[in-house]
C-alpha positions as YAML, in Angstrom:
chain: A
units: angstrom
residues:
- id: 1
  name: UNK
  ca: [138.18, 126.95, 48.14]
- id: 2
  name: UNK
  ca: [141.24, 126.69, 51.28]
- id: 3
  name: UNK
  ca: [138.08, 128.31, 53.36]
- id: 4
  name: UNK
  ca: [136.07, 125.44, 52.52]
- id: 5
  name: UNK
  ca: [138.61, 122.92, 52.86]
- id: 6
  name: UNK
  ca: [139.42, 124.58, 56.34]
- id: 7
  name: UNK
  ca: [136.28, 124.38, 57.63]
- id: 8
  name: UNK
  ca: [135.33, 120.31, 56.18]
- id: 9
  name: UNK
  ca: [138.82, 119.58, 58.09]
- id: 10
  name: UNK
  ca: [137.82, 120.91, 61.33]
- id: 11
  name: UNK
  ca: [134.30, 120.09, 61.16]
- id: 12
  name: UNK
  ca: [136.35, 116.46, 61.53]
- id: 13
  name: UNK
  ca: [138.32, 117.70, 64.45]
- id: 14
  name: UNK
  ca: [135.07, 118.67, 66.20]
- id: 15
  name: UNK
  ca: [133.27, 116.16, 65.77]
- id: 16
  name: UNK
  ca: [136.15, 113.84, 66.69]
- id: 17
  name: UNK
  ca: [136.96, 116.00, 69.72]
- id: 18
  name: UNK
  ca: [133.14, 115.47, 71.01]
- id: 19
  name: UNK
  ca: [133.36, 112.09, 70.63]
- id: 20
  name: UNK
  ca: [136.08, 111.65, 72.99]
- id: 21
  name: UNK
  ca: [134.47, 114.07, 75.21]
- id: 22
  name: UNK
  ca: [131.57, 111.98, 75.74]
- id: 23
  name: UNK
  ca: [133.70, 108.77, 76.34]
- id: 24
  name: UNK
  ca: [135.68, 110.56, 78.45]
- id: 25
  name: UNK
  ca: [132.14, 111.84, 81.06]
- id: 26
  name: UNK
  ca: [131.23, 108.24, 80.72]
- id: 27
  name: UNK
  ca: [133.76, 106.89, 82.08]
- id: 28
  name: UNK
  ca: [133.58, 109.66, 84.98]
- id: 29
  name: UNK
  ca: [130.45, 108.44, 85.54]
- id: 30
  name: UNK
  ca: [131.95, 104.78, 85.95]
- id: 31
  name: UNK
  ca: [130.51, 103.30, 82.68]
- id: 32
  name: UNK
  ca: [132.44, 101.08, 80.24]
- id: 33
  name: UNK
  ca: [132.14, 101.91, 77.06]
- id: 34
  name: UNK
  ca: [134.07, 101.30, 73.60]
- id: 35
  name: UNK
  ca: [134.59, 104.03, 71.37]
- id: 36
  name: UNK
  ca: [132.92, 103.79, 67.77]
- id: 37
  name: UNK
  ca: [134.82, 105.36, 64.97]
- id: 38
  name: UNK
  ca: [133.10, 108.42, 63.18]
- id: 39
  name: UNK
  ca: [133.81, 109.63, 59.68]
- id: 40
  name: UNK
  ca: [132.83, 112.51, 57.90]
- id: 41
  name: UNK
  ca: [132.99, 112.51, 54.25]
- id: 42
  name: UNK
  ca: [133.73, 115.60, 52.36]
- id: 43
  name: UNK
  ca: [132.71, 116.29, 49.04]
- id: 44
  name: UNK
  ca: [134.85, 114.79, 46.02]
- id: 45
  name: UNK
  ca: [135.38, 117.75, 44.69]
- id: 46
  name: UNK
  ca: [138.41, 119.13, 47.97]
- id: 47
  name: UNK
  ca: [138.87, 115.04, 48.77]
- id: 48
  name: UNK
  ca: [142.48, 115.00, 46.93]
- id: 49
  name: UNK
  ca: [143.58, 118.40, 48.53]
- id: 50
  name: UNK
  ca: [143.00, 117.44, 51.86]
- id: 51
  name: UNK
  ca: [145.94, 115.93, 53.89]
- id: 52
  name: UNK
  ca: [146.09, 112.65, 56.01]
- id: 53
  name: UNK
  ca: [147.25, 114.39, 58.91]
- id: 54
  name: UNK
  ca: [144.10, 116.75, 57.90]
- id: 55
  name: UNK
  ca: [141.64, 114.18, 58.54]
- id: 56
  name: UNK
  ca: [142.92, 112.91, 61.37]
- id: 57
  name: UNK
  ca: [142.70, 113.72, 65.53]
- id: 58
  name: UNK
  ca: [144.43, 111.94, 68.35]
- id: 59
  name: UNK
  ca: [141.96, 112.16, 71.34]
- id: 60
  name: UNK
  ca: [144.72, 111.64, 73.78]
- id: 61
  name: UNK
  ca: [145.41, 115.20, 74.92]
- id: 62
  name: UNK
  ca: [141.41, 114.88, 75.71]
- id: 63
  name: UNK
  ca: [140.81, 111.60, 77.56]
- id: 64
  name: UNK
  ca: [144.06, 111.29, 79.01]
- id: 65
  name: UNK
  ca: [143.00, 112.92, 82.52]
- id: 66
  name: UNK
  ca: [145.70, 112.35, 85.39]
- id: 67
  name: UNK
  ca: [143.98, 109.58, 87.65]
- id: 68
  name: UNK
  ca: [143.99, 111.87, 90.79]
- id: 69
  name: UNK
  ca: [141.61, 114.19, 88.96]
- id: 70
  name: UNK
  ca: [139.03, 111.53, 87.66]
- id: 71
  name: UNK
  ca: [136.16, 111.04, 90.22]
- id: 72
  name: UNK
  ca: [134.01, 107.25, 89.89]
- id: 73
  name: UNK
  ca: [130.63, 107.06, 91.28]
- id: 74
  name: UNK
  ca: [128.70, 104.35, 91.93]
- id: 75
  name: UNK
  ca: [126.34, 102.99, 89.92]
- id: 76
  name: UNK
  ca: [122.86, 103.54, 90.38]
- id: 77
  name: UNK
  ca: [121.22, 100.40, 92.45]
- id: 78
  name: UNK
  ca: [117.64, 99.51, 93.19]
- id: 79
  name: UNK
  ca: [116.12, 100.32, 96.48]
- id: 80
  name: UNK
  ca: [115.95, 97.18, 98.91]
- id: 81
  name: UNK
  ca: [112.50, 95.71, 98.68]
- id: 82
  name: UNK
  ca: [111.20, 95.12, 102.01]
- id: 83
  name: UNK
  ca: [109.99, 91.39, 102.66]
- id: 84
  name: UNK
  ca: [106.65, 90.77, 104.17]
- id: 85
  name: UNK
  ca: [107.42, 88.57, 107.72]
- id: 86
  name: UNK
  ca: [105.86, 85.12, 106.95]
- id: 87
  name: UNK
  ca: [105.35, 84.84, 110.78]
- id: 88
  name: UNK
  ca: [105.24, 86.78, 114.46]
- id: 89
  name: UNK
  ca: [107.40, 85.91, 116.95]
- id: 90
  name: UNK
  ca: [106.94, 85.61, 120.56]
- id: 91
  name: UNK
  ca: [109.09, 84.65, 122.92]
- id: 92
  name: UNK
  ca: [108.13, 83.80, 126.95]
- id: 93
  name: UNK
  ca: [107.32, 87.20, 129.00]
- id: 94
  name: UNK
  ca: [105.46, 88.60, 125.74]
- id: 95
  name: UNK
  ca: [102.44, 89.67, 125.56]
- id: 96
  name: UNK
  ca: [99.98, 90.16, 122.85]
- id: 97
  name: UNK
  ca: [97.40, 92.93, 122.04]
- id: 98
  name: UNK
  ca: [93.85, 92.45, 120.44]
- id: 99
  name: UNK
  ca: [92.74, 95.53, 118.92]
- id: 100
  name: UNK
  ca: [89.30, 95.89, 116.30]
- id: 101
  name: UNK
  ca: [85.53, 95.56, 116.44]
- id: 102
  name: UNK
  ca: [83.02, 92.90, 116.67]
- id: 103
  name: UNK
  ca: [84.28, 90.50, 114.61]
- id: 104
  name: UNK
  ca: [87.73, 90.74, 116.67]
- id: 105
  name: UNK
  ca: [85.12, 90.39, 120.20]
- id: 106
  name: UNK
  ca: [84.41, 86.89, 119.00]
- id: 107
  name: UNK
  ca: [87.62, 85.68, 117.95]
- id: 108
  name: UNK
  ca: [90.13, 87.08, 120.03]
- id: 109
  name: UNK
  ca: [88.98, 85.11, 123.17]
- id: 110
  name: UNK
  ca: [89.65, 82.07, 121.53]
- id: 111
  name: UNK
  ca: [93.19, 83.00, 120.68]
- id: 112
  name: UNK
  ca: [93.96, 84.11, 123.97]
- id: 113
  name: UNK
  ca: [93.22, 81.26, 125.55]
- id: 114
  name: UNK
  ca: [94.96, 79.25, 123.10]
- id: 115
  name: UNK
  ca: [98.04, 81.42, 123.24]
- id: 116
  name: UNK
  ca: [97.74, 81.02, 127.32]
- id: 117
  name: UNK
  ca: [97.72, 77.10, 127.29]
- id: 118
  name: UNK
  ca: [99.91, 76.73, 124.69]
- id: 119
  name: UNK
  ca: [102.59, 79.04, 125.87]
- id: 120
  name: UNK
  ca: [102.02, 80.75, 128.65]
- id: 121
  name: UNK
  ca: [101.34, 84.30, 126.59]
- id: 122
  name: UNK
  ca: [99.06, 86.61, 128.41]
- id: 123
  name: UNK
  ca: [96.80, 89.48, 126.15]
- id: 124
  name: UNK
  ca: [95.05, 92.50, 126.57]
- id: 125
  name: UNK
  ca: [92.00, 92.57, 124.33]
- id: 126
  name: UNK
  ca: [90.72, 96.09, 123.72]
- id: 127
  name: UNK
  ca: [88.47, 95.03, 120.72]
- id: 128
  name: UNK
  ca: [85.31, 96.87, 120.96]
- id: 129
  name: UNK
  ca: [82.24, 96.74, 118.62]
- id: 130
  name: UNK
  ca: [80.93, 99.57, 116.10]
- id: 131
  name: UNK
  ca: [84.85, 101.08, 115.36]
- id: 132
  name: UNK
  ca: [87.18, 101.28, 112.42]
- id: 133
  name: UNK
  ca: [89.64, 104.05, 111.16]
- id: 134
  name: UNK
  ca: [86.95, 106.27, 109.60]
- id: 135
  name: UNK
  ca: [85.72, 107.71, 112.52]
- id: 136
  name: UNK
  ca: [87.91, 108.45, 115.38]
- id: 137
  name: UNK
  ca: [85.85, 110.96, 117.11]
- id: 138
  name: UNK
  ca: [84.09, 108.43, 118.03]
- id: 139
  name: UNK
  ca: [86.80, 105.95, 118.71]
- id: 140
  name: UNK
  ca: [90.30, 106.46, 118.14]
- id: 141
  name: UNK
  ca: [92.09, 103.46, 117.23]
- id: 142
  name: UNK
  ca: [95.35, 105.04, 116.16]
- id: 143
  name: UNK
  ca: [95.72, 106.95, 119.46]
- id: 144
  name: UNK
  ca: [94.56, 103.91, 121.70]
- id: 145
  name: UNK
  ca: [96.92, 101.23, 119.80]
- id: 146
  name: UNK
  ca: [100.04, 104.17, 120.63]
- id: 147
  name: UNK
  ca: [98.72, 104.73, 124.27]
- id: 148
  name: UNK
  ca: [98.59, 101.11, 124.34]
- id: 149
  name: UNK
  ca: [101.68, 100.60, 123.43]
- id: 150
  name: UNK
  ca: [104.17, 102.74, 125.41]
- id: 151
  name: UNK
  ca: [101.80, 101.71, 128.64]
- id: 152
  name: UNK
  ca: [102.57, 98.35, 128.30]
- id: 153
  name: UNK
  ca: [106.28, 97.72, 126.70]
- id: 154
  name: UNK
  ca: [105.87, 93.69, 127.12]
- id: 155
  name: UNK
  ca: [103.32, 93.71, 124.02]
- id: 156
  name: UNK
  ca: [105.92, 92.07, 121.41]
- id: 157
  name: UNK
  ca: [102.32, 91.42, 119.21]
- id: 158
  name: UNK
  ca: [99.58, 93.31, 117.64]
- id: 159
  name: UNK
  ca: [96.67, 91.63, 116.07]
- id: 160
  name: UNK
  ca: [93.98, 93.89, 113.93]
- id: 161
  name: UNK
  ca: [90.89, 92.87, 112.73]
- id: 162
  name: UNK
  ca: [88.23, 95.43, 111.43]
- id: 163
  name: UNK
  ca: [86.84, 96.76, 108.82]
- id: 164
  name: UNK
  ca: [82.94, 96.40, 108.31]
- id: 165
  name: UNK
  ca: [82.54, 99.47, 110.26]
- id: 166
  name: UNK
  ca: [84.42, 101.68, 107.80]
- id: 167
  name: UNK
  ca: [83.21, 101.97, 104.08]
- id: 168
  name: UNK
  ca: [80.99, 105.27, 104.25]
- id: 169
  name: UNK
  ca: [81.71, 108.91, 103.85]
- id: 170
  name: UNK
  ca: [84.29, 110.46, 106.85]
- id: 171
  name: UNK
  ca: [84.93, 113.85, 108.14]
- id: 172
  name: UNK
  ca: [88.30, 115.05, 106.81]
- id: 173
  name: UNK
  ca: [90.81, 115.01, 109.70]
- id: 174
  name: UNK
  ca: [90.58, 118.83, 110.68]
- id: 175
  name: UNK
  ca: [86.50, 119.02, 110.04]
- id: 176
  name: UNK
  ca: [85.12, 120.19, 107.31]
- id: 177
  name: UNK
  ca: [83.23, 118.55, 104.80]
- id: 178
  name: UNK
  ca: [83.01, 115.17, 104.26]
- id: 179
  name: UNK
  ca: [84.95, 112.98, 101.77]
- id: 180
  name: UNK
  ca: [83.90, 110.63, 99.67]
- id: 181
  name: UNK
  ca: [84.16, 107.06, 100.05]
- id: 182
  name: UNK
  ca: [86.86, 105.66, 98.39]
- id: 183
  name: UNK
  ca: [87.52, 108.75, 96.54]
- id: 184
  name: UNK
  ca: [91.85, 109.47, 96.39]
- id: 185
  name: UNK
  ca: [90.72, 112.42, 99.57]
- id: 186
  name: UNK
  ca: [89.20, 109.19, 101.34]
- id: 187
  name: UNK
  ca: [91.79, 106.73, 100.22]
- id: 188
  name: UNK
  ca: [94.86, 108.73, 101.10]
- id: 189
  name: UNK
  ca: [93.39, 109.59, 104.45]
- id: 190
  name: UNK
  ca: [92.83, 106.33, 105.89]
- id: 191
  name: UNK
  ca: [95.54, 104.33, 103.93]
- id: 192
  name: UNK
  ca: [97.33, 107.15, 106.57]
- id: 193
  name: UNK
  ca: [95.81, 105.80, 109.71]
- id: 194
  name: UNK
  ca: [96.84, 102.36, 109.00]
- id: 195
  name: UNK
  ca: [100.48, 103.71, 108.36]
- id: 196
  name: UNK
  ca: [100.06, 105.76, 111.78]
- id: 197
  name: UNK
  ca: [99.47, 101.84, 113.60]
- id: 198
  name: UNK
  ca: [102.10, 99.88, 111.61]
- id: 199
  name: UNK
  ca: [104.95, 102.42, 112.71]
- id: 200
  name: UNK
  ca: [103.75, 102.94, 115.70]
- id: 201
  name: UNK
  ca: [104.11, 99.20, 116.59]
- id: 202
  name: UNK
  ca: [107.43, 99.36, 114.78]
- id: 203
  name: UNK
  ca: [108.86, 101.84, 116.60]
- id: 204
  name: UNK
  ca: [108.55, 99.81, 119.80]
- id: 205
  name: UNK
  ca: [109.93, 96.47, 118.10]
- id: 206
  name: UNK
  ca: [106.28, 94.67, 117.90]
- id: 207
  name: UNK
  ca: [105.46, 92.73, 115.06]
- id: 208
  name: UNK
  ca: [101.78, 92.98, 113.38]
- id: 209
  name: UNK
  ca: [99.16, 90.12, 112.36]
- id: 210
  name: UNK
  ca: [96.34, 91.91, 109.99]
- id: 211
  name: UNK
  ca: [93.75, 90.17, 109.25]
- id: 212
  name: UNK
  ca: [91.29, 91.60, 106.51]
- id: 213
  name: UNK
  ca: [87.65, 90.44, 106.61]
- id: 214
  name: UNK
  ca: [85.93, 87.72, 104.17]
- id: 215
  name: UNK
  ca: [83.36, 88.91, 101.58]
- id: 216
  name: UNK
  ca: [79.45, 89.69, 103.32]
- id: 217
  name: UNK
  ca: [76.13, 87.97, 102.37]
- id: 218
  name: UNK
  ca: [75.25, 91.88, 101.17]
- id: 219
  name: UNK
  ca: [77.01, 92.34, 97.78]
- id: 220
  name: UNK
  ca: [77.48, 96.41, 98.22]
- id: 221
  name: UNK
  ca: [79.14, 95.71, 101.75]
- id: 222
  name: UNK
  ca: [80.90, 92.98, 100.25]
- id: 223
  name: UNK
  ca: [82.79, 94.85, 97.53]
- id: 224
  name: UNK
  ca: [83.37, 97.82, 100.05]
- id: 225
  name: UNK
  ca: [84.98, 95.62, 102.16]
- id: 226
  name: UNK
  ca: [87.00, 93.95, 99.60]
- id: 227
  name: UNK
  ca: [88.19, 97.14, 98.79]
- id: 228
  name: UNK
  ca: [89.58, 98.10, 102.26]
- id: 229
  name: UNK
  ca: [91.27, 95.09, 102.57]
- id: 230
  name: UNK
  ca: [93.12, 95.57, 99.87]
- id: 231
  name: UNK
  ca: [94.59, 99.10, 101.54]
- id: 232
  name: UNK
  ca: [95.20, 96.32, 104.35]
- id: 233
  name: UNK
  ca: [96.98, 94.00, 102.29]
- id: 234
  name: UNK
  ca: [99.22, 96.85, 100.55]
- id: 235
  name: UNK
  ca: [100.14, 99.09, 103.69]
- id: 236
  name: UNK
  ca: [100.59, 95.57, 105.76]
- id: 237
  name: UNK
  ca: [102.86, 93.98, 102.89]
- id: 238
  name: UNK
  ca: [104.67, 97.18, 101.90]
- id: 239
  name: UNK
  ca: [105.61, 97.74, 105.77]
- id: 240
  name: UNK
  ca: [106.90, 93.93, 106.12]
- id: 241
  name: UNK
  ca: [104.42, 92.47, 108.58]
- id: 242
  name: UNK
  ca: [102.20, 89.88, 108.44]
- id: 243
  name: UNK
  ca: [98.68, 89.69, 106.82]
- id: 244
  name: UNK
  ca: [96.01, 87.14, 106.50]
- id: 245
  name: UNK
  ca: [93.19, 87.58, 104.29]
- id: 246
  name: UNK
  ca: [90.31, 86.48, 105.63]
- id: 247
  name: UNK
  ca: [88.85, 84.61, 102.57]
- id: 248
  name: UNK
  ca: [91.86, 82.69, 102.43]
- id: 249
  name: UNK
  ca: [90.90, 81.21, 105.61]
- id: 250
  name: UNK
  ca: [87.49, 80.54, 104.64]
- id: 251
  name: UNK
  ca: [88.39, 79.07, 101.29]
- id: 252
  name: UNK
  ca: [86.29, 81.86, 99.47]
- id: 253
  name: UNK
  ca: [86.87, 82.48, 95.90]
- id: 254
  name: UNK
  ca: [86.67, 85.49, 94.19]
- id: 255
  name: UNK
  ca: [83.91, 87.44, 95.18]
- id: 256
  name: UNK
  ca: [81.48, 84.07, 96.34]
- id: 257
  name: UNK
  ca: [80.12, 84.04, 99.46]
- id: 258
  name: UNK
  ca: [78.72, 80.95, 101.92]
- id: 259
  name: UNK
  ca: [77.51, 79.87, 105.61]
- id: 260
  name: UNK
  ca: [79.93, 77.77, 105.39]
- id: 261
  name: UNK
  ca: [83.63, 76.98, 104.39]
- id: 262
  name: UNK
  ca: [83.92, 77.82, 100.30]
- id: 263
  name: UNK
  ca: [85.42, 74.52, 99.83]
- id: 264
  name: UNK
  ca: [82.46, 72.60, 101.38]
- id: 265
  name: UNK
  ca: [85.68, 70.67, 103.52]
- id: 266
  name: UNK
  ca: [84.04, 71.22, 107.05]
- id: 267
  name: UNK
  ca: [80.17, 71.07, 107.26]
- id: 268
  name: UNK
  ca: [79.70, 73.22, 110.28]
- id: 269
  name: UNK
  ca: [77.91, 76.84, 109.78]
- id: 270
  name: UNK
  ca: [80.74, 79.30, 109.92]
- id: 271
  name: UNK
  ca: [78.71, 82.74, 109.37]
- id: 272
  name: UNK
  ca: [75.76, 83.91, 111.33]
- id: 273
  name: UNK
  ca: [72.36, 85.23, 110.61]
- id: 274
  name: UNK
  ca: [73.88, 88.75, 109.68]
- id: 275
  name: UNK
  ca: [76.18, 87.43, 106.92]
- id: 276
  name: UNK
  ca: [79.01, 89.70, 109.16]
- id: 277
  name: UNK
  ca: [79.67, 87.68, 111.75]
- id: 278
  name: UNK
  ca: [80.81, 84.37, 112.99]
- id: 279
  name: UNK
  ca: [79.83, 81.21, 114.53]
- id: 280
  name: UNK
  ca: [81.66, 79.85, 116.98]
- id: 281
  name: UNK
  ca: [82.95, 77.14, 114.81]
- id: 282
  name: UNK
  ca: [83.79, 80.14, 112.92]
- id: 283
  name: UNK
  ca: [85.79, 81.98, 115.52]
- id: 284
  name: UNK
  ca: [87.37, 79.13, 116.06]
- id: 285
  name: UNK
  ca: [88.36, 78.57, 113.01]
- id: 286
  name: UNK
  ca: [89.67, 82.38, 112.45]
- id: 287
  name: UNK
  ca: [91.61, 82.10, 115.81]
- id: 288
  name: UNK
  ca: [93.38, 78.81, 114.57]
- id: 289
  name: UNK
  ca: [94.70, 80.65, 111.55]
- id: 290
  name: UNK
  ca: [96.03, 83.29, 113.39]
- id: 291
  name: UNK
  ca: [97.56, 81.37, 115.84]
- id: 292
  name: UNK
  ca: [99.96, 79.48, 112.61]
- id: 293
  name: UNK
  ca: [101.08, 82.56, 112.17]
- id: 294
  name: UNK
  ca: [102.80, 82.99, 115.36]
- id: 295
  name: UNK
  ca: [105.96, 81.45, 116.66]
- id: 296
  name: UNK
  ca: [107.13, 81.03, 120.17]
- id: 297
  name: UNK
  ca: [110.73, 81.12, 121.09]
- id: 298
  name: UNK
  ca: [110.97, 79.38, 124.87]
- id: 299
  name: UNK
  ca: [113.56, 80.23, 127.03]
- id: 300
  name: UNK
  ca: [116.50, 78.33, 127.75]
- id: 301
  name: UNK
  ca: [115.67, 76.46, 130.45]
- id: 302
  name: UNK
  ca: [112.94, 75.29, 128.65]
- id: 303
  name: UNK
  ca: [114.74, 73.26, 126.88]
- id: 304
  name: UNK
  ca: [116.79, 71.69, 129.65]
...
C-alpha cells in the first residue's frame, strides 16, 4: 500500500514539475502565458493517508532561472509584402525603352512622341514583330532588354508589350524535347524569363510598365492569351512594378470581345481586320493609357 501511495504522490510531483517546465520554455521563447492549475485525484481508498505537503510542489526551484541565463527571441513576424508601384517615374535626362512585338510597333510611336512633346523624354524603341519569351533562338528578349540596359544607363523606363506570339509548345532551355503549353515544365520556364527582365531592370534602378494584351476575335488565342497575362500580372505585381491590363483599357469584360471599345463610350473602330491588332484610334488609345501611368519630375529650374 506505502508503494502505491508513493508512486500516486509523485505521479503529482511530475506532472506538476512538467507543467512548470513548459511555462518556463514559453516564456524563453518570449510568450506570455498564465499557468493553469492541474490536479490529480487518487483513489479514495490512500486519499486520507496521503499528506498535504504530499500533494503539493512549489515550482520555484524550476522557473526561477537567474535573468542572465534566460534568452528572449523575437516573435515570429510576417514577411513585408511588396507593393505594386501605382506609377513610373521619370525625371528630365531619362530615357525610356520600348521593347515587344507588333502590337508594341504600333503603339509605341505614339507614346514617344507624346513623351517627347510633353517632356522632353527621348526613347529607343526596339519592338520588333513575330517575338515573345517562348522562343529566344529566334529572338532573345531577355538578353536584348539586359544588353540594352547596361548600354544605355539613362533608360530610367521599360515598357513591355507582347504576348500573341507566345502560347504554343517551346524547346526547353538546353534543347531537348519540347514542353507543353501551359503545362507546370512550360509555366515555370517562362514565368522565369519574365523574372530574368523585371530584375534585370531592377538592378539598374528602372522602373517597368507591363502591359498584357486584350482578349482576340479567335476564342482559342483568346484564352491562351488570357492565360499569359495572367503570369504578367503575377510576376509584374509580385515584383512591385507597374501593370496595365489591356482589357481594362478597352473596357472588355470577362472574356467578350469587340471592334470597338466594350463600353460602346467611343464609336471609333479600335481593332483591325485580324482581331490582333490595332487601329490607329486604337494605338492611340493604348499609348494614352500608358502615358497616365508615368510621372515626370522636372528639374529645378523648371520651376523657377
Amino acid at each position: 500500500m506505502q508503494s502505491i501511495e508513493a508512486w500516486q504522490a509523485g505521479s503529482r510531483v511530475h506532472h506538476a514539475l512538467a507543467s512548470a517546465a513548459q511555462v518556463f520554455w514559453q516564456k524563453m521563447q518570449g510568450q506570455t502565458i498564465t499557468a493553469t492549475e492541474t490536479t490529480v485525484l487518487p483513489s479514495s481508498a490512500t486519499t486520507s493517508s496521503l499528506n498535504e505537503s504530499d500533494a503539493s510542489c512549489s515550482c520555484s526551484a524550476v522557473a526561477n532561472i537567474p535573468e542572465d541565463q534566460i534568452v528572449e527571441t523575437e516573435p515570429a513576424t510576417a514577411p513585408d509584402i511588396i507593393q505594386p508601384k501605382e506609377y513610373a517615374q521619370l525625371k528630365e535626362g531619362d530615357r525610356v525603352f520600348f521593347a515587344g512585338d507588333s502590337m508594341m510597333q504600333g503603339v509605341a510611336p505614339h507614346l514617344a512622341v507624346r513623351l517627347r512633346r510633353e517632356y522632353g523624354i527621348s526613347s529607343i524603341d526596339l519592338s520588333k514583330q513575330s517575338t515573345g519569351l517562348a522562343y529566344p533562338r529566334a529572338f532573345n528578349w531577355p538578353e536584348t532588354i539586359r544588353t540594352t540596359l547596361t548600354k544605355h544607363p539613362d533608360i530610367k523606363l521599360l515598357i513591355v508589350f507582347l504576348g500573341p506570339n507566345d502560347p504554343w509548345d517551346m524547346p526547353a532551355s538546353k534543347g531537348g524535347k519540347y514542353l507543353r503549353f501551359a503545362s507546370t515544365e512550360w509555366e515555370a520556364l517562362y514565368r522565369e524569363r519574365i523574372r530574368t527582365i523585371i530584375q534585370d531592370a531592377q538592378a539598374h534602378q528602372v522602373d517597368i510598365i507591363w502591359v498584357s494584351p486584350p482578349h482576340m476575335r479567335r476564342k482559342s488565342l483568346s484564352n491562351k492569351v488570357s492565360y499569359l497575362s495572367q503570369l504578367y500580372e503575377s510576376e509584374v505585381r509580385d515584383a512591385g512594378e507597374v501593370f496595365l491590363s489591356g482589357n481594362q483599357v478597352f473596357r472588355y469584360t470577362e472574356d467578350t470581345y469587340s471592334d470597338y471599345m466594350g463600353d460602346q463610350s467611343i464609336k471609333q473602330k479600335m481593332r483591325t481586320g485580324d482581331g490582333i491588332h490595332f487601329t490607329v484610334t486604337g494605338q492611340r488609345t493604348l499609348a494614352n493609357a500608358v502615358f497616365d501611368l508615368i510621372t515626370f519630375t522636372p528639374t529645378q529650374a523648371n520651376y523657377d
